[in-house]
VEXMIDO-471374 format. One record per residue: residue number from 0; x negated, z, y negated of N, C-alpha, C, CB in turn; residue in three letters. Coordinates in steps of 0.05 Angstrom, whole numbers. Each point is the difference from the previous one (the first is absolute). Glycine has a CB too. Layout:
% VEXMIDO-471374
(NUM, (X, Z, Y), (X, Z, Y), (X, Z, Y), (X, Z, Y), 'ALA')
...
% end
This chain:
% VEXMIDO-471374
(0, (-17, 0, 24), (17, 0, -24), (-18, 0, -25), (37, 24, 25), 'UNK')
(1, (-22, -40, -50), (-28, -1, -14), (13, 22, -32), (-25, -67, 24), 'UNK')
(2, (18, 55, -33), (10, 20, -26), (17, -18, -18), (-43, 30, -3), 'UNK')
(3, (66, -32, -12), (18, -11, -12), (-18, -2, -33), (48, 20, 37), 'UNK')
(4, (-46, -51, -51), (-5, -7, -14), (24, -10, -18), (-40, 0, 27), 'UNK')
(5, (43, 6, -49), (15, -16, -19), (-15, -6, -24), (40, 19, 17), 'UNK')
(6, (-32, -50, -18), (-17, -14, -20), (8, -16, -11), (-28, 8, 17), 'UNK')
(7, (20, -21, -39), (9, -20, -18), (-16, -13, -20), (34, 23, 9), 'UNK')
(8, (-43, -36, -4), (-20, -17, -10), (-30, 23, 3), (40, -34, -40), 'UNK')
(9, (-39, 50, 53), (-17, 26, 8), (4, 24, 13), (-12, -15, -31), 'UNK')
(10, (-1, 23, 43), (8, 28, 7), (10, 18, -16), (-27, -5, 24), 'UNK')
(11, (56, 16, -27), (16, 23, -9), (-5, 22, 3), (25, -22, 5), 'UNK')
(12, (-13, 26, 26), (-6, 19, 16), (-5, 3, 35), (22, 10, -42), 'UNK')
(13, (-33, 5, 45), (-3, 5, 27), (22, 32, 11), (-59, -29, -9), 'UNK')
(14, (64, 28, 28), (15, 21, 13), (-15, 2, 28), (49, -8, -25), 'UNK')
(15, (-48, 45, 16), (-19, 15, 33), (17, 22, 10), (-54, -4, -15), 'UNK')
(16, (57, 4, 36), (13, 22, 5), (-14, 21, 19), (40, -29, -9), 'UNK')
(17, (-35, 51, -3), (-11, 32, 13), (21, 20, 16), (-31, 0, -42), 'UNK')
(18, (18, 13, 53), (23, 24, -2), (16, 12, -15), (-20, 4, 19), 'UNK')
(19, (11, 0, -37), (8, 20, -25), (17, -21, -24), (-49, 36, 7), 'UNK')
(20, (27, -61, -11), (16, -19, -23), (-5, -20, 12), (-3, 18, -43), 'UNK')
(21, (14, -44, 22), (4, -27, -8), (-23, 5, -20), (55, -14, 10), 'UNK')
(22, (-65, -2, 1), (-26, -11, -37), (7, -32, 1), (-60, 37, 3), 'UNK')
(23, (59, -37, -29), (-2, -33, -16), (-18, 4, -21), (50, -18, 6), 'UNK')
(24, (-72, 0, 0), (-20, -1, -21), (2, -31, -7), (-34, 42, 16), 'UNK')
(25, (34, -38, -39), (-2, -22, -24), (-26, -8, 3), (30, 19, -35), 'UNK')
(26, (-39, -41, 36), (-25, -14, 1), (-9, 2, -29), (12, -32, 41), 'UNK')
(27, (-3, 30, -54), (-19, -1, -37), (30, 26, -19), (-28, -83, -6), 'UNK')
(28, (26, 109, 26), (10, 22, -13), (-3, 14, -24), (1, -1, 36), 'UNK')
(29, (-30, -4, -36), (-18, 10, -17), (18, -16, -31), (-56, 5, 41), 'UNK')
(30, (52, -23, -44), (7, -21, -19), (25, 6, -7), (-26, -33, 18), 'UNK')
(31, (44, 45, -3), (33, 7, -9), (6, 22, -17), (10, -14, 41), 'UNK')
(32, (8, 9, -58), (14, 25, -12), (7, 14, 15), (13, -16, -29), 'UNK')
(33, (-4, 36, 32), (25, 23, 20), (-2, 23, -26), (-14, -5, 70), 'UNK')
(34, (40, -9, -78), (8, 29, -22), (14, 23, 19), (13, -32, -50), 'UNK')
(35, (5, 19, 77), (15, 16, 13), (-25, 18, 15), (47, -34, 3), 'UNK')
(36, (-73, 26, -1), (-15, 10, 17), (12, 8, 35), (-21, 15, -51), 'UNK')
(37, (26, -47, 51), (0, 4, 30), (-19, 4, 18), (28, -22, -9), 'UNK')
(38, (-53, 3, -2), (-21, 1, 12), (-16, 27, 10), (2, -41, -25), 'UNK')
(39, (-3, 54, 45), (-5, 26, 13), (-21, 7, 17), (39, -3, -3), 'UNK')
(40, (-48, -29, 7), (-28, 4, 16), (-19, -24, -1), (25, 30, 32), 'UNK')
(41, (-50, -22, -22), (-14, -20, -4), (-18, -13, -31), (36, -3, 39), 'UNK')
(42, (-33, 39, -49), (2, -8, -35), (-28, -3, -16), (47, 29, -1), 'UNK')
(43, (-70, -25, 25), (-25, 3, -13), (-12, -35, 3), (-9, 63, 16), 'UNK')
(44, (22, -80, -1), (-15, -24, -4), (9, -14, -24), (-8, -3, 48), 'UNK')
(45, (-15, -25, -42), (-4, -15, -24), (22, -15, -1), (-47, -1, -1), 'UNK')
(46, (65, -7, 29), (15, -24, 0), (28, 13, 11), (-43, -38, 8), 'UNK')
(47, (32, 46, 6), (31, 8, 18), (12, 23, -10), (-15, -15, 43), 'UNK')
(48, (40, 23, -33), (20, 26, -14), (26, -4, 18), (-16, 0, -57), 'UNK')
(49, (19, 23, 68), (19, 5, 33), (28, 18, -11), (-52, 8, 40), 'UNK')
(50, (77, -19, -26), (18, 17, 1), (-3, 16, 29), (28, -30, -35), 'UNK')
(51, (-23, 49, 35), (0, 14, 28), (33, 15, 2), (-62, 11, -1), 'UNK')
(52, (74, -21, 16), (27, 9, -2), (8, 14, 34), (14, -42, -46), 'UNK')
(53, (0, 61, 37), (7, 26, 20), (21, -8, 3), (-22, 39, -11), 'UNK')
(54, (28, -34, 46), (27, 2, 13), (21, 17, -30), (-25, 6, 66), 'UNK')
(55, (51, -27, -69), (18, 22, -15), (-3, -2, -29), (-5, 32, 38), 'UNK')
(56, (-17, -44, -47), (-4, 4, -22), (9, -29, -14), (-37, 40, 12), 'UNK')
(57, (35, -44, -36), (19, -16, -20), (-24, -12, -10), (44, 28, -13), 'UNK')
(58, (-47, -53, 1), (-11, -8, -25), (10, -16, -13), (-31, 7, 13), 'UNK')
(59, (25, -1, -37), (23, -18, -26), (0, -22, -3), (-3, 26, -27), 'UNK')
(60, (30, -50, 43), (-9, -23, 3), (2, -15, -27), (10, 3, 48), 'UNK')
(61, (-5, -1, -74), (0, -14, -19), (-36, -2, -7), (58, 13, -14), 'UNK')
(62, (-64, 7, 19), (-32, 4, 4), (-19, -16, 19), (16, 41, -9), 'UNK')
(63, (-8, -54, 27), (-11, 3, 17), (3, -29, 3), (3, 48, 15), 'UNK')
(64, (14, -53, -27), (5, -36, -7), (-10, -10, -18), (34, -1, 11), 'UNK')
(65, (-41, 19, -38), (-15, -2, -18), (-32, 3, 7), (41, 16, -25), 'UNK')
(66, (-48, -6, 48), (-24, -1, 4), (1, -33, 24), (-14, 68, -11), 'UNK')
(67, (23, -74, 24), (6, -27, 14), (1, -22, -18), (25, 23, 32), 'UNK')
(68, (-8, -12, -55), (-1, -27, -16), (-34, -15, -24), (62, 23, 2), 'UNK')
(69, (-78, 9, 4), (-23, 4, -22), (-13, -17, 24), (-1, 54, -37), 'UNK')
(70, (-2, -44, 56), (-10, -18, 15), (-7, -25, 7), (13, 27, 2), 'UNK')
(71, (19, -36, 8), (0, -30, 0), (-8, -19, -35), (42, 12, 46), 'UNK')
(72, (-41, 6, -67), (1, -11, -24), (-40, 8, 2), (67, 10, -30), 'UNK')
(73, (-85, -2, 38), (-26, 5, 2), (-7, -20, 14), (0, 44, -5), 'UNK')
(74, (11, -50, 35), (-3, -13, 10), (-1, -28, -10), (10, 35, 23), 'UNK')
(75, (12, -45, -41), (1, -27, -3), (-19, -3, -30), (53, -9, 28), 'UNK')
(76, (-58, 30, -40), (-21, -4, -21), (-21, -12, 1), (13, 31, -8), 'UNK')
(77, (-27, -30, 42), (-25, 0, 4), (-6, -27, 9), (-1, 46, 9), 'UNK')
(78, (-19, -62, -17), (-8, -27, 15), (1, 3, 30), (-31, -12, -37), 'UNK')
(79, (46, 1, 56), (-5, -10, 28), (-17, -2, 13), (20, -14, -8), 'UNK')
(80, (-43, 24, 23), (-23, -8, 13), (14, -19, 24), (-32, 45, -14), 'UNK')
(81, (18, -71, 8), (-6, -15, 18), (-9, -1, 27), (-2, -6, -35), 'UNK')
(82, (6, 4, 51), (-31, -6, 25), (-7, -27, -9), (14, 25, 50), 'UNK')
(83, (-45, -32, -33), (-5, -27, 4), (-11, -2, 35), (-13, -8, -61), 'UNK')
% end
């Protein structure tokens, strides 16, 4: 089983699952606003920035679409790398 990717013109996010939580780390987290401060883990790197969410627990989805949408709007900012 591999790990779930969502992407759009780049990596969004990734989803892992643990015992305890759900993490989704944002590939360029670092780079995002979060006024809601969803972001909960993962908070000392340069690039990345993790939700870690607990059985039961809630997160604010007007938030959380707003961080999806910063995303895909980061994502399409950026020139395309090619292969050759």
């Amino acid at each position: 089983m591999g790990t779930p990717v969502w992407e759009s013109e780049g990596i969004i996010t990734t989803g892992e699952t643990y015992k305890q939580v759900v993490k989704l780390t944002f590939a360029k987290g670092a780079s995002r606003k979060d006024p809601a401060k969803l972001f909960n883990s993962s908070l000392d790197g340069n690039a990345r920035r993790a939700i870690d969410i607990h059985e039961g627990e809630e997160i604010d989805e007007s938030a959380f679409k707003a961080l999806i949408r910063q995303a895909v709007a980061l994502n399409k900012s950026k020139p395309s790398k090619t292969t050759k």
